[in-house]
TORDREN-421978 format. One record per residue (C-alpha): x, y, z; chain; residue in one letter. Coordinates in steps of 0.2 Angstrom, whole numbers, always signed. Each point is the difference from the previous one (the first is absolute). Layout:
{{X,Y,Z},A,a} ...
END
This chain:
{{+156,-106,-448},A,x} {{+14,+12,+7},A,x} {{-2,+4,+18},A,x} {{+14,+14,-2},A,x} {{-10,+7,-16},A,x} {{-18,-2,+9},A,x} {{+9,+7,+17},A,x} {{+7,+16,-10},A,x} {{-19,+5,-9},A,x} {{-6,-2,+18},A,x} {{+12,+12,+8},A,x} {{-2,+12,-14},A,x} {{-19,-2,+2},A,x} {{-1,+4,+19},A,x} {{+11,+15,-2},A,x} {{-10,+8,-14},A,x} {{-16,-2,+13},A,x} {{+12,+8,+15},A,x} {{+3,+14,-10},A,x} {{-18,+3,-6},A,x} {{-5,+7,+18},A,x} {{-15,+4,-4},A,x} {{-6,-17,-8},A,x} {{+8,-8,+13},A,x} {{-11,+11,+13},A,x} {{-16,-4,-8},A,x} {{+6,-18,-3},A,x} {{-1,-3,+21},A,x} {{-10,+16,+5},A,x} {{-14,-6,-6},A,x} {{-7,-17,+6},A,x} {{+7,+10,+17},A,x} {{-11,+14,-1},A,x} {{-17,-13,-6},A,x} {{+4,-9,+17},A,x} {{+0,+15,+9},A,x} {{-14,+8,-9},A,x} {{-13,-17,+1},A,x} {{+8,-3,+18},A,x} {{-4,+15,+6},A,x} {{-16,+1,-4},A,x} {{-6,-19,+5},A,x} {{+14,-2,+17},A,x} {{-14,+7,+11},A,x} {{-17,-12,-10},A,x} {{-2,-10,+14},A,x} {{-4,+13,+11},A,x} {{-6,+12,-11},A,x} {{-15,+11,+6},A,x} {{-12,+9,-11},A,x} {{-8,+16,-1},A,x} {{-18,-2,+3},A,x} {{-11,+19,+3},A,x} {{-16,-3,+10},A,x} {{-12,+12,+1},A,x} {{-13,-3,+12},A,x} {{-16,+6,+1},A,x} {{-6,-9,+17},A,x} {{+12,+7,+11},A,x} {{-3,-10,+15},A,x} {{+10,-11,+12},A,x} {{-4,-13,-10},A,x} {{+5,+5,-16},A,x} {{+15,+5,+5},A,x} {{+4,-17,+7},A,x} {{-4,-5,-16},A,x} {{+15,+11,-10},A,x} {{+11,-8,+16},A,x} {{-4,-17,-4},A,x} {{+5,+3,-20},A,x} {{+14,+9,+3},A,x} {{+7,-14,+11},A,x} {{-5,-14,-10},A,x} {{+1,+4,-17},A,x} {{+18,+10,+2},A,x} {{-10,+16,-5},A,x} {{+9,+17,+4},A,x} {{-19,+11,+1},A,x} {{-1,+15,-5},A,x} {{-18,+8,+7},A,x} {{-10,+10,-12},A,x} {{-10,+12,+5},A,x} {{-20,-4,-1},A,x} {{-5,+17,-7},A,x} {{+11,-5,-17},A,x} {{-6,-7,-16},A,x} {{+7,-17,+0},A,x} {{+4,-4,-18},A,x} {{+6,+19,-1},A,x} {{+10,-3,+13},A,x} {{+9,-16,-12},A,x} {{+0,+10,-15},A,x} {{+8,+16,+10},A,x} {{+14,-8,+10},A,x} {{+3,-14,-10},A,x} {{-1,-12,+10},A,x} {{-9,-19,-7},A,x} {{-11,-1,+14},A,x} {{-11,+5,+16},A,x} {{-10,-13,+10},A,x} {{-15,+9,+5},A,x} {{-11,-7,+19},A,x} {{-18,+8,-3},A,x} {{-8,+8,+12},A,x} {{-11,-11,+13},A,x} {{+14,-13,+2},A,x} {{+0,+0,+18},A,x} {{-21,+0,-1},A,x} {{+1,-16,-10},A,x} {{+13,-10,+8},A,x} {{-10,+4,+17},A,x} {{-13,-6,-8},A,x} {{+9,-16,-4},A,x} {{+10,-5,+15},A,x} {{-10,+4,+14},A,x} {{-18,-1,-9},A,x} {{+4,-14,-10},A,x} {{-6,+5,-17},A,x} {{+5,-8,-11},A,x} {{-4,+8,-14},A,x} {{+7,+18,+7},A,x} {{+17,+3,-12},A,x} {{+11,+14,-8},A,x} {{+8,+4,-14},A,x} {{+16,+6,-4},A,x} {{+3,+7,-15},A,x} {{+18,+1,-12},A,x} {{+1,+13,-7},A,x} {{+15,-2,-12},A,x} {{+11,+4,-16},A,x} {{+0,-15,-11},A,x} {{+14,+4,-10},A,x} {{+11,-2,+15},A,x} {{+11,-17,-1},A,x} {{-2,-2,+18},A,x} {{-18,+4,+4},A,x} {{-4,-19,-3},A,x} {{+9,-6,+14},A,x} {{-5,+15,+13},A,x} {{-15,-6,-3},A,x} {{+2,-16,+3},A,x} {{+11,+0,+14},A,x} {{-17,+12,+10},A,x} {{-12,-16,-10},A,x} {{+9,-12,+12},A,x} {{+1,+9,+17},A,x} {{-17,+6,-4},A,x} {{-3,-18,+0},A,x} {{+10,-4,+17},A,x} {{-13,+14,+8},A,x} {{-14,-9,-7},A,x} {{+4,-17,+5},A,x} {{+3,+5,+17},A,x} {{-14,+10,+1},A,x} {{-11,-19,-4},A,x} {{+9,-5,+17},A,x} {{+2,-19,-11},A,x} {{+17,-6,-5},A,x} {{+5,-3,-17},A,x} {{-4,-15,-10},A,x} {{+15,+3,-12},A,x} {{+16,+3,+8},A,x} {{+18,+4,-8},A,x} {{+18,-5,+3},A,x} {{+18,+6,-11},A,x} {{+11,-14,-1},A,x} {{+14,+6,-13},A,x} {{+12,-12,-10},A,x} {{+16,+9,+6},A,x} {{+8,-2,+18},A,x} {{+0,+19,+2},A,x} {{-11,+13,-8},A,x} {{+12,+9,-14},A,x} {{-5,+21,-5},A,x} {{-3,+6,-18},A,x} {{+19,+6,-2},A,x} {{+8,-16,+2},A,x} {{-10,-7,-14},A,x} {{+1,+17,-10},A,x} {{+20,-4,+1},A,x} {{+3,-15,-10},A,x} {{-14,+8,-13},A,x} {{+11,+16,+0},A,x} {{+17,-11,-4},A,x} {{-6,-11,-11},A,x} {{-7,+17,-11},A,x} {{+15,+10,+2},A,x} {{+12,-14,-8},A,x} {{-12,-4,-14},A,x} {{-1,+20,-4},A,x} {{+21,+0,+2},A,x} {{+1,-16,-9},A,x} {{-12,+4,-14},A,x} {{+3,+21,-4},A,x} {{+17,-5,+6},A,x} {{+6,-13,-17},A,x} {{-13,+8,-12},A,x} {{+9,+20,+6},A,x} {{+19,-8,-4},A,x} {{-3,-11,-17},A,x} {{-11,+12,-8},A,x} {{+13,+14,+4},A,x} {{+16,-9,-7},A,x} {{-12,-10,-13},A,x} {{-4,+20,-8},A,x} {{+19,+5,+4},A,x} {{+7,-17,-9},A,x} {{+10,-5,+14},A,x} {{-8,-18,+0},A,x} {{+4,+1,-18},A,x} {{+18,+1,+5},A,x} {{-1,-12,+15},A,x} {{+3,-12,-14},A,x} {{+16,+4,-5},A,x} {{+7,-2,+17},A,x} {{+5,-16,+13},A,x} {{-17,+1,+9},A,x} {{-13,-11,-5},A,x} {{-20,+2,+3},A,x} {{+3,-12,+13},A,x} {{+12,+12,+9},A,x} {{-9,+14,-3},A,x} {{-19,-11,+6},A,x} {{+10,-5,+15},A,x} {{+7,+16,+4},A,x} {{-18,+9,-2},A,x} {{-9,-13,+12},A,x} {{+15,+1,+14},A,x} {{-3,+19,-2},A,x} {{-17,+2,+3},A,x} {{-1,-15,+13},A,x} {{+12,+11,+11},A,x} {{-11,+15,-2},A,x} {{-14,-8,+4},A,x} {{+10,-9,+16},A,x} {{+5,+18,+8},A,x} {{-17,+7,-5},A,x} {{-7,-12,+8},A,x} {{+9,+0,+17},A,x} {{-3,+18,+2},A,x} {{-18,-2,-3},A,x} {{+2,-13,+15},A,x} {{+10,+12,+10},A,x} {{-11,+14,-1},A,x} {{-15,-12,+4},A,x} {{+9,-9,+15},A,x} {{+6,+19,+7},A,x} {{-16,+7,-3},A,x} {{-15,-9,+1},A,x} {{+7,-14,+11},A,x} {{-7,-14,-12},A,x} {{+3,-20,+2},A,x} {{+4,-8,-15},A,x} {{+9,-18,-4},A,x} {{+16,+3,-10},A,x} {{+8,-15,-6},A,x} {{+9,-8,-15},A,x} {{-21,+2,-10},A,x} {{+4,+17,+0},A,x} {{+14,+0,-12},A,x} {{-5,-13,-10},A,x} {{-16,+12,-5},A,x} {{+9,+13,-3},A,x} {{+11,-8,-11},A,x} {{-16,-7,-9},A,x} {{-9,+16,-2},A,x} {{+17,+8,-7},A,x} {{+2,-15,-14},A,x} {{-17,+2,-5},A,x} {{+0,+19,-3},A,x} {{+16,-1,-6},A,x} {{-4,-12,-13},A,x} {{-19,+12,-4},A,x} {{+11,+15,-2},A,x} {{+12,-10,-11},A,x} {{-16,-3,-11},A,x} {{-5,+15,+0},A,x} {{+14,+8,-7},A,x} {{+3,-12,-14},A,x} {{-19,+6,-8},A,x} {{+0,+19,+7},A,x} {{+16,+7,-5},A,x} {{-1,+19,+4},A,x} {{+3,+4,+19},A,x} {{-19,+9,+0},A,x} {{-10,-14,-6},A,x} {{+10,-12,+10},A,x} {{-4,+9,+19},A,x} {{-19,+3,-6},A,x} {{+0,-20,-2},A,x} {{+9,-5,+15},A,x} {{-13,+12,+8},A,x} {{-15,-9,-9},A,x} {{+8,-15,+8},A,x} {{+3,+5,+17},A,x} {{-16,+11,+5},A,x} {{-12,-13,-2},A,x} {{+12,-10,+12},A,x} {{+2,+12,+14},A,x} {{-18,+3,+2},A,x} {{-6,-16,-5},A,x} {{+13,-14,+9},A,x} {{-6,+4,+17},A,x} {{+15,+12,+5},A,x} {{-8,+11,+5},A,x} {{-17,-9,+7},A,x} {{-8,-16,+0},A,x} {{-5,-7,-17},A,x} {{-16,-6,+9},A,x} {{-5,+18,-1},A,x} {{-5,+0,-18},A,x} {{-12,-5,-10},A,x} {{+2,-22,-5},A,x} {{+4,+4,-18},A,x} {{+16,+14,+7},A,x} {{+4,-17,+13},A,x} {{+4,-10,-15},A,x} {{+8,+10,-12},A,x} {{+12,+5,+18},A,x} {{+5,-20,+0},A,x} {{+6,+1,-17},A,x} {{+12,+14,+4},A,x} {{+18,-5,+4},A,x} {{+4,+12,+16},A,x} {{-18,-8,+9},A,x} {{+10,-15,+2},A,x} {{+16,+12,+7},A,x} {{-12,+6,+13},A,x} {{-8,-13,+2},A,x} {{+18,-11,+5},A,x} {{+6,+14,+10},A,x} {{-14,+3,+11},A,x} {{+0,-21,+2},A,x} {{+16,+3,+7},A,x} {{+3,+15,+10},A,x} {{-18,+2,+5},A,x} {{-9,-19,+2},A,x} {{+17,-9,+1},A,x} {{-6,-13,-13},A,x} {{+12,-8,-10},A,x} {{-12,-11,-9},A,x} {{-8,+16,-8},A,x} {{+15,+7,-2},A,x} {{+8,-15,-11},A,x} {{-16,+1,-10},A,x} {{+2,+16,-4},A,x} {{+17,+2,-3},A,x} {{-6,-16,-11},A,x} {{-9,+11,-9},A,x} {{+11,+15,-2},A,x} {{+15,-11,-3},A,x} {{-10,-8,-18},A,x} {{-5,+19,-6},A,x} {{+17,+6,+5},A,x} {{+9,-14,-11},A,x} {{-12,+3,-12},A,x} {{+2,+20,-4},A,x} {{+20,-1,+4},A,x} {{+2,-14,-14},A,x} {{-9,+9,-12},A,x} {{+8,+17,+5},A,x} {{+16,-9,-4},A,x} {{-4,-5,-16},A,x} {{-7,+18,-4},A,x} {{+18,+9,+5},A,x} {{+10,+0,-15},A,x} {{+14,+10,-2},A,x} {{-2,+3,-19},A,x} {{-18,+10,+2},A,x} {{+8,+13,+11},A,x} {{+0,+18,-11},A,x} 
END
């Protein structure tokens, strides 16, 4: 090993990406723009109201107190509908997924049932709703539950069952600042992967590897100088991903020495993949469509994005055979749930399929096969 040879690839390396300015935008740009995109949108979940038309028919004091007691306790912004409308018109015409509709005689019957006492006096509010909206479900069961609250208070008995939130972490933690580690430990597969599998099969098809053998630098040098290549990148990618988190969206992470070591990990690992990949596919096409088939099922199936506990059991499993699971896995342990314990097994776990791929990607470099 020469550390003046290995130094020398690396410099020559970096400057070739400084003077692609447009790879070099897309390099950093985009992990940036995802958190600011998925940021965005979920900053504001916590208090985030819901648009909820109600058309009612009643029009009494009492109804109207009604629409008041939703709209402050299910986080509904209302919208009235007027009574003379077709209701599922209405849906189909301003496209909206639902209106909650009071019949008429509402006040009559809870009359009947708080000061008459009868019980067997009731209502019944109808949903009247598009199914093929993704969020209908849970407008519906938010107005299921406060529906619930009216009810129970309406019995005058207390609850039997009661409820209590008692969360593993000290502090509650929003959905940006586990989307983060997700987002960094995607971005330096996809740089690490599309990064060594773009290079080799372009100087694989312009012989240069060919030639690399007929100079002083060894596949060690040039293995070496790949890694510290792609570990810097990933390192500045990944603090600006950090910067623009921090400046932006205000998050809490942990940052300590874990950090590294994953990123480290999740670049020997898909440095070693794309070395494989480009000692079976040897034109440049082939190659990115297999680093593609590689990393797709990873970015949507590793829990980067959202939870694996989302999908179906047979999609859990095949998500804890993937190697970037266990990078998302390690590095929410340690900048989200501070665990080290978890952490060490996943890095455990990384560490073994990292070895693994970068040996054999070793032995599947060879300077002879370059063309």
């Amino acid at each position: 090993m020469n550390l003046r040879i290995i130094n020398a690839n690396l410099v020559v390396k970096l400057m070739g990406f400084y003077r692609e300015k447009t790879t070099m935008f897309f390099t950093f740009a985009f992990p940036i723009i995802l958190i600011l995109v998925f940021g965005t949108i979920f900053m504001s979940q916590d208090s985030m109201e819901y648009r909820l038309c109600v058309q009612d028919l009643d029009q009494t004091n009492s109804s109207a107190q009604a629409v008041e007691i939703l709209e402050l306790n299910g986080k509904f912004k209302i919208t009235r509908v007027d009574p003379a409308v077709n209701a599922a018109q209405y849906v189909r015409v301003n496209r909206v997924n639902l209106v909650l509709v009071i019949p008429k005689g509402y006040e009559r019957s809870l009359i009947q049932r708080m000061m008459l006492n009868d019980q067997n006096a009731s209502v019944t509010i109808t949903y009247i709703y598009d199914p093929s909206s993704s969020s209908v479900i849970t407008k519906m069961q938010i107005l299921n539950s406060v529906l619930a609250v009216i009810n129970q208070g309406m019995s005058g008995k207390p609850p039997f069952i009661r409820s209590v939130e008692e969360s593993i972490l000290t502090r509650k933690y929003r959905f940006i600042e586990f989307f983060v580690p997700g987002i960094i430990a995607m971005s330096v597969m996809t740089l690490s992967l599309f990064g060594t599998v773009d290079s080799d099969t372009e100087l694989r098809q312009k012989g240069i590897i060919r030639k690399l053998s007929t100079t002083p630098i060894t596949r060690t040098d040039w293995i070496l100088s790949n890694i510290l290549y792609h570990f810097i990148l990933a390192v500045i990618s990944t603090i600006a991903m950090l910067l623009v988190s921090y400046a932006v969206f205000d998050v809490s992470l942990h940052i300590d020495a874990w950090l590294l070591a994953f990123i480290l990990l999740d670049v020997f690992a898909f440095v070693g993949t794309g070395m494989i990949l480009t000692r079976f596919v040897k034109e440049a096409q082939s190659a990115a469509a297999a680093a593609n088939a590689i990393s797709f099922p990873m970015m949507f199936l590793s829990g980067s994005f959202f939870p694996i506990e989302l999908m179906p059991g047979f999609l859990q499993k095949f998500a804890r055979t993937l190697p970037l699971f266990y990078v998302n896995e390690g590095l929410r342990a340690s900048m989200v749930f501070r665990d080290n314990m978890a952490a060490l097994r996943s890095a455990a776990i990384i560490g073994v399929f990292a070895a693994v791929v970068f040996i054999l990607g070793i032995v599947a470099t060879k300077w002879e096969e370059g063309k």
